[in-house]
MARBA-3410 file (N, C-alpha, C, O; in Angstrom, 1 decimal):
152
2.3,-3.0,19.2,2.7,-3.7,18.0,3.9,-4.6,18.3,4.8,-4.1,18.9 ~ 3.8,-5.7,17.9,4.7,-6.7,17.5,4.7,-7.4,16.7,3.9,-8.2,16.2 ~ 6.3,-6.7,16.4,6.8,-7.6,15.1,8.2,-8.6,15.1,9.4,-8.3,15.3 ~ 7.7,-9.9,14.7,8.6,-10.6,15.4,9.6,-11.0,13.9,9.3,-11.7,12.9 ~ 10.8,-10.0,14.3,11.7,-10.3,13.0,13.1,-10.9,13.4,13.7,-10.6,14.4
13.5,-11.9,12.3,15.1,-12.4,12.6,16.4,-11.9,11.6,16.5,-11.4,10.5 ~ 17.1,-12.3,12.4,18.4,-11.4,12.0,18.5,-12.4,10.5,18.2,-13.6,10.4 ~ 18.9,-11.6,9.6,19.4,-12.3,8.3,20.3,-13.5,7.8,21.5,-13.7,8.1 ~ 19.7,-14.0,7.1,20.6,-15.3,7.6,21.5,-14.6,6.1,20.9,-13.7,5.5 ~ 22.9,-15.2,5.7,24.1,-14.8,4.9,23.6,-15.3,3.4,24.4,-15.4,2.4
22.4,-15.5,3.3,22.1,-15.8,1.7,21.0,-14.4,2.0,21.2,-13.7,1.1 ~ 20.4,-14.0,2.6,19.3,-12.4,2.5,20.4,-11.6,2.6,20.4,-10.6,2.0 ~ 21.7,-12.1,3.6,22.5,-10.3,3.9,23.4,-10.7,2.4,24.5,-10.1,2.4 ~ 23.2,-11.5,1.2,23.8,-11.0,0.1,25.4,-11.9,-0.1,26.4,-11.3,-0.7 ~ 25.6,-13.5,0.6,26.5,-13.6,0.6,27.1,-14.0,-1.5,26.3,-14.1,-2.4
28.2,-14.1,-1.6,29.1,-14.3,-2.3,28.5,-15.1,-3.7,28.8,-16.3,-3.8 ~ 27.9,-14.7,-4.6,27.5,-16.0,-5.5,28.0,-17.1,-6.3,27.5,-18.0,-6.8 ~ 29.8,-16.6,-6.3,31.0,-17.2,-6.6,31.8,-18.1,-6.3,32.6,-18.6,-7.1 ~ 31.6,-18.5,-4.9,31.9,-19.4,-4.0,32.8,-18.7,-3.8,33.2,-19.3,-2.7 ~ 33.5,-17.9,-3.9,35.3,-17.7,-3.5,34.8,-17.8,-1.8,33.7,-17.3,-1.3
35.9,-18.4,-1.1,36.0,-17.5,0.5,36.1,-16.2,0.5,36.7,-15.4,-0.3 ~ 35.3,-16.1,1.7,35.7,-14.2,2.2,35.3,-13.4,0.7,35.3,-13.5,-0.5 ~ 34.9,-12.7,1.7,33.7,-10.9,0.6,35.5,-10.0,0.9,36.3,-9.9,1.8 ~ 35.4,-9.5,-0.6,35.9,-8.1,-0.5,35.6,-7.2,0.7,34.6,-7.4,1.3 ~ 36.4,-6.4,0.9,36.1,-5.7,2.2,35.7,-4.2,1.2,36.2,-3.9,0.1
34.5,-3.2,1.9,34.3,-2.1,1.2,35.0,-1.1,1.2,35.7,-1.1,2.2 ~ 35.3,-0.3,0.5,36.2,0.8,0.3,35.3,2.3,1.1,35.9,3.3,0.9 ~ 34.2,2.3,1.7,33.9,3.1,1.4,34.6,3.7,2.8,35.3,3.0,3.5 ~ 34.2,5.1,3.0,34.6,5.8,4.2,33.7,5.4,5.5,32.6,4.9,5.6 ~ 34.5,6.0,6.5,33.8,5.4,7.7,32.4,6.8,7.9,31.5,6.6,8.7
32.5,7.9,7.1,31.8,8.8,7.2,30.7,8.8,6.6,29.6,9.4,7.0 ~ 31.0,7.9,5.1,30.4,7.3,4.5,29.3,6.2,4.4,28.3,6.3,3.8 ~ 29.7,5.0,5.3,29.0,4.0,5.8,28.2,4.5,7.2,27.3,3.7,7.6 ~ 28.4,5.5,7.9,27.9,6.4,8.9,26.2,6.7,7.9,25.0,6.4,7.9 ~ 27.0,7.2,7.3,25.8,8.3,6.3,24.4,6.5,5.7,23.3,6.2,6.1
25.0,6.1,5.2,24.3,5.3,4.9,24.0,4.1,5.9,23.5,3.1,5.5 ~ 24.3,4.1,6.8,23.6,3.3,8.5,22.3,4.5,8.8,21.2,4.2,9.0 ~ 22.6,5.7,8.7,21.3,6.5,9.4,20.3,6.3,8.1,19.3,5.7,8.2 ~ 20.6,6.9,6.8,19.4,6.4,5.9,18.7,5.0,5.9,17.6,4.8,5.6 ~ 19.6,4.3,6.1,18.8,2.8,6.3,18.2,2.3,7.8,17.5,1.4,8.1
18.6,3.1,8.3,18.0,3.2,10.0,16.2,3.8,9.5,15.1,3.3,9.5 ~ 16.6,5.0,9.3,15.7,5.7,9.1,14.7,5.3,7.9,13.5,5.7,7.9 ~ 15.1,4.7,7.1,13.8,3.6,6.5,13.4,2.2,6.8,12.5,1.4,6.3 ~ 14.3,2.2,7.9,13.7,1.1,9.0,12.6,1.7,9.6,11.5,1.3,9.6 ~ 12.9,2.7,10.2,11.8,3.1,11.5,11.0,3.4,10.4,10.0,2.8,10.7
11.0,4.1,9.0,9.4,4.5,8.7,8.9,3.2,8.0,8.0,3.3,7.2 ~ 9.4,2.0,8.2,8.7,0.9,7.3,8.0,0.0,8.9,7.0,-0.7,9.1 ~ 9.4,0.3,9.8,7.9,-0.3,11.0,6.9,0.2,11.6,5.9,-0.5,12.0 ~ 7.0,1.6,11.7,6.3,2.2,11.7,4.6,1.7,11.1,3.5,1.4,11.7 ~ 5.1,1.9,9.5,3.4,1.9,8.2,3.6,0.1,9.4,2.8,0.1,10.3
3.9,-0.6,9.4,3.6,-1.9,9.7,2.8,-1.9,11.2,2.2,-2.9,11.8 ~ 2.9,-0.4,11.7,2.2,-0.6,13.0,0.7,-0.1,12.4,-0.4,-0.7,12.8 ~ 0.6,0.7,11.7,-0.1,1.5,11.7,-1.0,0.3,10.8,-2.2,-0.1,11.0 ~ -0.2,-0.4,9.6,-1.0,-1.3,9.1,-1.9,-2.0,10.1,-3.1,-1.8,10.2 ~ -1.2,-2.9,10.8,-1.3,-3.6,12.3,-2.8,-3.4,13.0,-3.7,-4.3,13.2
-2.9,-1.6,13.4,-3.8,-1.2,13.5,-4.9,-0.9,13.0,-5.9,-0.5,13.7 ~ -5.0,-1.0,12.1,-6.2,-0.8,10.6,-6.7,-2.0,10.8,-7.9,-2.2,11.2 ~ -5.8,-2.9,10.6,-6.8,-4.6,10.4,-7.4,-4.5,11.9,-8.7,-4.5,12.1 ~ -6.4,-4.3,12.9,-6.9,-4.5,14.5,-8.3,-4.0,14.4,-9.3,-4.8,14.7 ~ -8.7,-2.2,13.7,-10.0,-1.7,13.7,-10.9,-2.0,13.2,-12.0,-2.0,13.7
-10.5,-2.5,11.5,-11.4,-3.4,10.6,-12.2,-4.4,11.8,-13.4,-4.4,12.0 ~ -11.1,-5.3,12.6,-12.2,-6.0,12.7,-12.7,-6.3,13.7,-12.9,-7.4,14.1 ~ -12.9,-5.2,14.3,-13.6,-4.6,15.8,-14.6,-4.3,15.3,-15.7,-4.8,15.6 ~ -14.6,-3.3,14.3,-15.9,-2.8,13.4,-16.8,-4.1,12.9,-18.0,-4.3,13.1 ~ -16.2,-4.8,12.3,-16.6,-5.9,11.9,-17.9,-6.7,12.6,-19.1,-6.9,12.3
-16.7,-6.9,13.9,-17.4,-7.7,15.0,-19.0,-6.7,15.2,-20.2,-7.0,14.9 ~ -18.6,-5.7,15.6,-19.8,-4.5,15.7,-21.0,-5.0,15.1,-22.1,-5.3,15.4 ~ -19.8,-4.7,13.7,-21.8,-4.8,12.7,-22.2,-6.3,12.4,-23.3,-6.5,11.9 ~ -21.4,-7.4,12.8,-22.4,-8.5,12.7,-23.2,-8.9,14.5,-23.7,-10.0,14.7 ~ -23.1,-7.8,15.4,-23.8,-7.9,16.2,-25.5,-7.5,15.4,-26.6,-8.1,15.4
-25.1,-6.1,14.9,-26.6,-6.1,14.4,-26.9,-6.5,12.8,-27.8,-5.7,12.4 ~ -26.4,-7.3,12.0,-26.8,-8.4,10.9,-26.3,-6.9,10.0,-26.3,-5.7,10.4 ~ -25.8,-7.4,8.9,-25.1,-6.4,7.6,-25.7,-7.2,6.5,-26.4,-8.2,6.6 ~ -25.2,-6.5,5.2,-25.2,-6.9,3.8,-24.5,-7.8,3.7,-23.4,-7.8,4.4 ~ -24.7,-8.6,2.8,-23.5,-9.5,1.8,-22.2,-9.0,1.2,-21.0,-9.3,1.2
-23.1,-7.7,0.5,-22.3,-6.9,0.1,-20.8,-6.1,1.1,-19.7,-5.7,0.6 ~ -21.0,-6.0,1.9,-20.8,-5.1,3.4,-19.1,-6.6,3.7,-17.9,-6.5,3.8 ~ -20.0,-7.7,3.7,-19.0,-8.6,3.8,-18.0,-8.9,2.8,-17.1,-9.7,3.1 ~ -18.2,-8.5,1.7,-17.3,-8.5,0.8,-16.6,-7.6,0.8,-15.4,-7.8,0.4 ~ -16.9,-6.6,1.1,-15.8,-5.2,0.8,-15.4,-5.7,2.8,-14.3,-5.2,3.2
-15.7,-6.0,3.4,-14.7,-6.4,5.0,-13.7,-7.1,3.9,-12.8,-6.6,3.2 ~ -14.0,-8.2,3.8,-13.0,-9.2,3.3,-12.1,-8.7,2.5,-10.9,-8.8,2.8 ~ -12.4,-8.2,1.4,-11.5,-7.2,0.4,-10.3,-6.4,0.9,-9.1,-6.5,0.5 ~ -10.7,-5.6,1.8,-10.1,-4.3,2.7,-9.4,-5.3,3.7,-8.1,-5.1,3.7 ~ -9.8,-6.2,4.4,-8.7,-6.9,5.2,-7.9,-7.6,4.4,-6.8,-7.9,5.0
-7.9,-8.0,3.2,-7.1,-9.1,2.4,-6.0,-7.6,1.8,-4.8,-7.9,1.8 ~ -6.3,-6.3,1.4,-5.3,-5.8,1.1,-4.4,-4.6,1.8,-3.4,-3.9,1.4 ~ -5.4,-4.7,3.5,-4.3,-4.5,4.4,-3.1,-5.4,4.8,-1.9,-5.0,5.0 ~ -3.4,-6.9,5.0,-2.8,-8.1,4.9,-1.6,-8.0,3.5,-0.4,-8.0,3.7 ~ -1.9,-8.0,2.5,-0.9,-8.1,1.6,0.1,-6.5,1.6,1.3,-6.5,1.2
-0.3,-5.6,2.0,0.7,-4.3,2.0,1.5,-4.6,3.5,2.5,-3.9,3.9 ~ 1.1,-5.5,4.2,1.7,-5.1,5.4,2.8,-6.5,5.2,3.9,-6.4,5.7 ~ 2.4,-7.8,4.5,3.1,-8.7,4.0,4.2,-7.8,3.2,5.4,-8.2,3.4 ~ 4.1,-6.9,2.6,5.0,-6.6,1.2,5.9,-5.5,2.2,7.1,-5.6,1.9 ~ 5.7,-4.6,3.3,6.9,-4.3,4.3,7.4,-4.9,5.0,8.5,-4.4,5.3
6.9,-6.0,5.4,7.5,-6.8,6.2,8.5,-7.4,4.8,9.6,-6.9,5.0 ~ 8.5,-8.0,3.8,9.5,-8.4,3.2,10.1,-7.2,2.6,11.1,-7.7,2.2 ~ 10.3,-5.9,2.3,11.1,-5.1,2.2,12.0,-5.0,3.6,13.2,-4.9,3.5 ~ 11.6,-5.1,4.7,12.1,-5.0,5.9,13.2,-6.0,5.9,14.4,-5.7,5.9 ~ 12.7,-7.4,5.9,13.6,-8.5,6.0,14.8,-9.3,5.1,15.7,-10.0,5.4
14.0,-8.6,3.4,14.9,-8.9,2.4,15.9,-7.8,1.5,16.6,-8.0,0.5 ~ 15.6,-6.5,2.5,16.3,-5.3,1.9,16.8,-4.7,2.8,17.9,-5.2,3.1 ~ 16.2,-3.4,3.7,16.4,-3.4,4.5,17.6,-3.7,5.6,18.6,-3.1,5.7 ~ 17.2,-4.5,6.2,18.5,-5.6,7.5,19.3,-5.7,6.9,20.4,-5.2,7.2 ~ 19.2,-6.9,5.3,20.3,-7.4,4.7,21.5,-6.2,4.7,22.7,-6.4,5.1
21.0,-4.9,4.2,21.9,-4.0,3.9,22.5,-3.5,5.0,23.6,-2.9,5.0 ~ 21.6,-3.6,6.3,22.5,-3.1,7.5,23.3,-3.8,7.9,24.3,-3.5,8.5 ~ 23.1,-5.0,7.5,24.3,-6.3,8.0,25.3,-6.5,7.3,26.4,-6.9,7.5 ~ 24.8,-6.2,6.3,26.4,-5.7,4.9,27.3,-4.6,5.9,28.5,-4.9,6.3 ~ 26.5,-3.4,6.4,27.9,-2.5,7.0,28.2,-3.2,7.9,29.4,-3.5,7.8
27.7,-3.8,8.9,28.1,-4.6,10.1,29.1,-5.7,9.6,29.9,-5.8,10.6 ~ 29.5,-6.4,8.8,30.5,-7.0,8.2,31.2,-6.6,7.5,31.8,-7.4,6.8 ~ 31.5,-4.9,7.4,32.2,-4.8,6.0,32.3,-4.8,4.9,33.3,-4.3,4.3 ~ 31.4,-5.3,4.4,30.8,-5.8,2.6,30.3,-4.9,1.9,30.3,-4.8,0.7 ~ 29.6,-3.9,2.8,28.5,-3.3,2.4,29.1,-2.2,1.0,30.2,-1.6,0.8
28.3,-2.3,0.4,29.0,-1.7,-1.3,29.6,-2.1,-2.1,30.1,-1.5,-3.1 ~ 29.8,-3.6,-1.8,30.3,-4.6,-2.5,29.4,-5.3,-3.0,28.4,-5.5,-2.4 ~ 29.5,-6.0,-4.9,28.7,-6.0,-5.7,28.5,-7.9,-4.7,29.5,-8.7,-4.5 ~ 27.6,-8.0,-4.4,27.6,-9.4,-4.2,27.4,-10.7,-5.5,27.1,-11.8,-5.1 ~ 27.5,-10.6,-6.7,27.6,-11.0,-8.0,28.9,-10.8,-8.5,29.5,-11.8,-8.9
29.3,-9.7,-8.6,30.9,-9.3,-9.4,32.1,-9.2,-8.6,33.2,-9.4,-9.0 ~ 31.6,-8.8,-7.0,32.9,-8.5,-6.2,33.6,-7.1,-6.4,34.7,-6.8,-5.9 ~ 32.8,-6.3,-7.2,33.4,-5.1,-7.4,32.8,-4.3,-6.9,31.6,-4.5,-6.6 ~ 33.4,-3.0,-6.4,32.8,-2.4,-5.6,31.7,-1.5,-6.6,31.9,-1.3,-7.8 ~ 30.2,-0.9,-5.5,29.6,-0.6,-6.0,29.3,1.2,-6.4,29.0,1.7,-5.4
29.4,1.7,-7.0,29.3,3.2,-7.1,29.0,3.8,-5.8,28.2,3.0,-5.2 ~ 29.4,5.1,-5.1,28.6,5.7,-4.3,27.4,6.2,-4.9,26.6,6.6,-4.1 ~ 27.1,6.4,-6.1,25.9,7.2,-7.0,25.1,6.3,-6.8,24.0,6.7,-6.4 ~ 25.3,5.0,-7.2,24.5,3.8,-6.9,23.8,3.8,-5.8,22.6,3.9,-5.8 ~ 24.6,3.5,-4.8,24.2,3.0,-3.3,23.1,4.5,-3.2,21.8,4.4,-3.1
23.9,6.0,-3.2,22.7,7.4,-3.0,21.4,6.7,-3.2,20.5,6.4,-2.4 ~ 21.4,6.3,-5.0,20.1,6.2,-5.4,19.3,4.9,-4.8,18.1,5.0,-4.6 ~ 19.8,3.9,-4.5,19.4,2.7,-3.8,20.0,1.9,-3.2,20.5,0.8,-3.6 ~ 19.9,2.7,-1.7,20.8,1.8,-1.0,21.0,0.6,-0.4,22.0,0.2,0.2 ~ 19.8,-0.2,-0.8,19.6,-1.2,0.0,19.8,-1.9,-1.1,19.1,-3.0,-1.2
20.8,-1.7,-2.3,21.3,-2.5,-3.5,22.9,-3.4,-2.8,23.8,-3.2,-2.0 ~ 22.4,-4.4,-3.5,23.5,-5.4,-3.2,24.0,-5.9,-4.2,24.6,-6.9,-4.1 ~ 23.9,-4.9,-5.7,24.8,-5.4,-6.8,24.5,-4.3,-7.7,23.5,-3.7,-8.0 ~ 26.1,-4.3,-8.2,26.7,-3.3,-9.2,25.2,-3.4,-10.7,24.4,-4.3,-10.7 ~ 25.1,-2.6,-11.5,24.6,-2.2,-12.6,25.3,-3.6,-13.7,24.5,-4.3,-14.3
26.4,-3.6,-13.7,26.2,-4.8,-14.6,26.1,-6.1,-13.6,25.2,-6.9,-13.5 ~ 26.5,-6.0,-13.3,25.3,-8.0,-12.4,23.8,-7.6,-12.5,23.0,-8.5,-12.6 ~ 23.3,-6.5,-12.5,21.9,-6.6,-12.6,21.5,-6.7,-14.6,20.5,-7.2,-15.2 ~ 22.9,-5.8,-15.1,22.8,-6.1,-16.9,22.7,-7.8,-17.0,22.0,-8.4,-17.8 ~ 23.7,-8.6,-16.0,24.0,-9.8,-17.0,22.9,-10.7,-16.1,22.8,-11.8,-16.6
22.2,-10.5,-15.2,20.9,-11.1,-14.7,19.7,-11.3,-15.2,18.9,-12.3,-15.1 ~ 19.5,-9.8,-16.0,18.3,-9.3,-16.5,18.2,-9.8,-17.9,19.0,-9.4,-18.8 ~ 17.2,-10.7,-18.1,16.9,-11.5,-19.3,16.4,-10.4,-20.7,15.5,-9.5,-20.6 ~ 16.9,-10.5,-21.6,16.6,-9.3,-23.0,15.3,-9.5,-22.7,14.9,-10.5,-22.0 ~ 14.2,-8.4,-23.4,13.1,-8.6,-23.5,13.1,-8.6,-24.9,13.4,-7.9,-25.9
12.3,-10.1,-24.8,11.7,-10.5,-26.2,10.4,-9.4,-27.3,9.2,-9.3,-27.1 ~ 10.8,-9.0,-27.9,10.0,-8.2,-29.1,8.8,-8.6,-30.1,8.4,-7.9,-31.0
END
């Protein structure tokens, strides 16, 4: 498996939407940012992981493929190939952008210091927060004053 990923550029790792220079630095503990480098490690490895295994599904799909248009198939047969490769393709698209727009960003937040810092408000972000989702890059009200009312 290869997967060819780049390091985040400073608008994915969450930079500043304020313009001010320079991010707040995080308050959190270094035991702390420990703790949440291994959780986000470890949903790295299980997201490249499904991306290998995806990887491999299409690889088999269309070996099998090849197979059966050695000895002539249905129409139908070709439709459900196509189907089945188009929504291994889109789940393996949709980790790959969890990977590169969630993910990294947030490991590159600890790698600079930022990490738990609201990148909208500048305030720091709850530890209850980050527990529940860590690969957040903004406090509960920047996501309140982002999030458009729903119309009734």
């Amino acid at each position: 498996m290869t997967t060819h990923l780049h390091s985040p550029t400073i608008e994915q790792v969450g930079a500043m939407s304020d313009g001010k220079k320079g991010p707040t630095k995080t308050e959190l503990t270094e035991d702390q940012l420990r703790y949440f480098r291994e959780v986000l490690t470890g949903k790295r490895k299980d997201v490249v992981t499904d991306i290998g295994i995806h990887e491999n599904r299409i690889q088999d799909l269309r070996d099998s493929n090849e197979r059966s248009d050695a000895g002539g198939r249905h129409m139908a047969d070709a439709g459900s190939f196509a189907r089945e490769l188009f929504n291994l393709g889109q789940e393996r698209a949709r980790l790959e952008k969890t990977l590169t727009e969630e993910i990294d960003p947030a490991i590159r937040r600890i790698d600079l210091g930022i990490y738990g810092v609201c990148t909208k408000t500048r305030t720091q972000i709850p530890f209850e927060r980050l527990k529940a989702a860590p690969t957040t890059a903004v406090c509960k009200e920047a996501v309140d004053i982002t999030t458009p009312p729903i119309k009734g």
